[in-house]
TORKERO-189135 format. One record per residue (C-alpha): residue number from 0; x negated, y negated, z; residue in three letters. Coordinates in Angstrom, 2 decimals. Last residue first. Layout:
! residues N
<NUM,<X,Y,Z>,"ala">,
...
***
This chain:
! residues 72
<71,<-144.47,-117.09,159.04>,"unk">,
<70,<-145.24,-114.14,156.01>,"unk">,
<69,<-143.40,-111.04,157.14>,"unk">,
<68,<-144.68,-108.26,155.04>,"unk">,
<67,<-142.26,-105.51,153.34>,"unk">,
<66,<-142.83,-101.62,152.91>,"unk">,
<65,<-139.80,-99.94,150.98>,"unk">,
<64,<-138.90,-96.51,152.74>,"unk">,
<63,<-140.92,-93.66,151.27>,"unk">,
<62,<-140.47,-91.27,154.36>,"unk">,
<61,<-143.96,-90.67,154.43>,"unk">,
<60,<-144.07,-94.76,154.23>,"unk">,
<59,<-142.12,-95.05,157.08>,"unk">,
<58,<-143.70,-92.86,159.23>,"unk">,
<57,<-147.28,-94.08,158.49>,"unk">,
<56,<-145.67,-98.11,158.49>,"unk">,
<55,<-144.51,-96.89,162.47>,"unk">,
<54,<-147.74,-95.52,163.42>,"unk">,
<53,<-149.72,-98.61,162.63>,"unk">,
<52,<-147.35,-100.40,164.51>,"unk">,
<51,<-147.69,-97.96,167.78>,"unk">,
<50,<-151.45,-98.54,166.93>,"unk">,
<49,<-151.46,-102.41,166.88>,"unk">,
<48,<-153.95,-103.79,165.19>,"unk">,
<47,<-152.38,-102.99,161.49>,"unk">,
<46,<-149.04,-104.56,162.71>,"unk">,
<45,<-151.29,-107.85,162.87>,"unk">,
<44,<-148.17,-109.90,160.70>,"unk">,
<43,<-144.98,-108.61,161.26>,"unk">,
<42,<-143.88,-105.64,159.15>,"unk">,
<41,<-140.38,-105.15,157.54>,"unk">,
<40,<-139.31,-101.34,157.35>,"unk">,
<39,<-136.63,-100.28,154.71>,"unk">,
<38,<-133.38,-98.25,153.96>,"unk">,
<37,<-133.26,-96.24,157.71>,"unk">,
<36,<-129.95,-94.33,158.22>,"unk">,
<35,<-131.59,-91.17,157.97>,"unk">,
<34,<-134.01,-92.46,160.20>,"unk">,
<33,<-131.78,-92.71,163.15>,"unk">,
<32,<-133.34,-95.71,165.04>,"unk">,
<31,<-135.70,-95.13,167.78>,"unk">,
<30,<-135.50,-98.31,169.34>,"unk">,
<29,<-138.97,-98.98,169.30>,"unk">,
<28,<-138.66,-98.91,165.54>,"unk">,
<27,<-136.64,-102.35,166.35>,"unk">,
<26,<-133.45,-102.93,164.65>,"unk">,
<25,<-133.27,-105.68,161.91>,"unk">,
<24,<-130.69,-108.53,162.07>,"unk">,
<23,<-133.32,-111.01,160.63>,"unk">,
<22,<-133.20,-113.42,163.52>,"unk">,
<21,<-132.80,-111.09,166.12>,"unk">,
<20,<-135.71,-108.53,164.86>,"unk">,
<19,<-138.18,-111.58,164.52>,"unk">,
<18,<-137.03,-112.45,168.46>,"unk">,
<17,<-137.51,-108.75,169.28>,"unk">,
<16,<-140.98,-108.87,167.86>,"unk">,
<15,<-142.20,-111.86,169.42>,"unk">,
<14,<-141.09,-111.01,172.83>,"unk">,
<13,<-143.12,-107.80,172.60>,"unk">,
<12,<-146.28,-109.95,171.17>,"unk">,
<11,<-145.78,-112.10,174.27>,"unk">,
<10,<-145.60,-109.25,176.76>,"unk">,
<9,<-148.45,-107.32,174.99>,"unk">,
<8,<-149.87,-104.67,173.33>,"unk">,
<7,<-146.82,-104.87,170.67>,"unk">,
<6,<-147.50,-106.20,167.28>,"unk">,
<5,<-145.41,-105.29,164.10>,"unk">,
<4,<-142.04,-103.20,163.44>,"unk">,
<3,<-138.72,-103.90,161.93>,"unk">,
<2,<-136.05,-101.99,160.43>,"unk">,
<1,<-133.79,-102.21,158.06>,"unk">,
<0,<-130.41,-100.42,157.96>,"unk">,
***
């Protein structure tokens, strides 16, 4: 399963996210997926101002899942 993380301080960068997650068919780290069943982690961009975001790549690189950018 892939997963998907990126900005989240507000309403509209909340909405954001779960629309990106829709389209792609990714679950949201907010979620709390099962990360056993975790393959990857796709990042929206201005994940790195976001400290739940930041978080999430941490986690998912200690885990060594495969890192990808979201370029809109």
């Amino acid at each position: 399963m892939i997963v998907i993380t990126g900005p989240q301080r507000t309403p509209d960068e909340l909405g954001d996210l779960i629309e990106m997650s829709a389209l792609l068919g990714a679950a949201l780290m907010t979620d709390h997926p099962a990360f056993a069943d975790v393959t990857g982690l796709y990042r929206m961009a201005g994940w790195d101002c976001c400290a739940q975001a930041s978080a999430d790549v941490l986690l998912a690189k200690s885990f060594g899942w495969p890192v990808k950018d979201i370029v809109i």
